[in-house]
N, C-alpha and C positions, 0 to 999 in steps of 0.2 A: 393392791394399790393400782396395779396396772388394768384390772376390768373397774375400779371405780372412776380411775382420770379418761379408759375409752368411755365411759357412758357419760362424763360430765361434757369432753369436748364432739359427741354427738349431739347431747343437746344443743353447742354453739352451732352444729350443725342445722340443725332442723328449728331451733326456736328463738336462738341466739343471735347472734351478733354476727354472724354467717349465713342466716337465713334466707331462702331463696336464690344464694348463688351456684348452686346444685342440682338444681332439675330435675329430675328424675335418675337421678343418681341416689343409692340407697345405702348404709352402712358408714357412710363418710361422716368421720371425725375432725374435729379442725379448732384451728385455734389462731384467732385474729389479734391483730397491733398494728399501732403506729408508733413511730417516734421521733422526736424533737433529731434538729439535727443542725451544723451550723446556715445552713439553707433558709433553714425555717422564717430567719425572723425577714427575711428578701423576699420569699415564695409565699410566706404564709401558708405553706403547706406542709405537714410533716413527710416522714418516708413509711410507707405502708408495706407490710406481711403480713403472710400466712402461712401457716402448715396445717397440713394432710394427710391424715392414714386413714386406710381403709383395709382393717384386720382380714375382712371376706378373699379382700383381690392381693394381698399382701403386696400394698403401693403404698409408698409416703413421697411428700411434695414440699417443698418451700419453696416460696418465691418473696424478691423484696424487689419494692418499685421504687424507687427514689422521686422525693418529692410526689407521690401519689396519693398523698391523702391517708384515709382509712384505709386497712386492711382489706375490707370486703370491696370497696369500691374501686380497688385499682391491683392489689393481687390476686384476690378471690378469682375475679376473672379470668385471669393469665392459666390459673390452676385449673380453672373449669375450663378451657379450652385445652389443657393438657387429656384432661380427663375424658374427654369426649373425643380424642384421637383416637384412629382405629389402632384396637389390638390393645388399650390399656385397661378399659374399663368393660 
């Protein structure tokens, strides 16, 4: 179970719903949301996550952004600036 859900939320990686927030970063697993919140219906915006592992470098990640939208567009980022600190990746 656990090599079929790393290879499904790699694809969220590389073809998904996380696509392109990863750069040149390789092995990264991930798995995006948003959700309704009582914010939502004032901001019209939901609150955005994401998490990350990456089995190679043994790192996992979440981050949640309130009131950020999609997953990818407002924590992906956060995560990809983790990832690109020295010494993590």
């Amino acid at each position: 179970v656990a090599d079929q859900l790393t290879t499904l939320m790699r694809g969220v990686a590389t073809s998904g719903t996380a696509a392109g927030v990863f750069p040149g970063l390789s092995g990264i697993a991930a798995k995006t949301g948003s959700a309704e919140s009582n914010d939502t219906p004032t901001t019209g915006k939901t609150d955005s996550w994401m998490v990350v592992f990456d089995k190679d470098h043994d790192i996992a990640f979440a981050a949640l952004v309130l009131n950020g939208g999609f997953g990818k567009d407002a924590a992906g980022p956060e995560i990809n600036k983790v990832l690109h600190s020295p010494g993590i990746h």
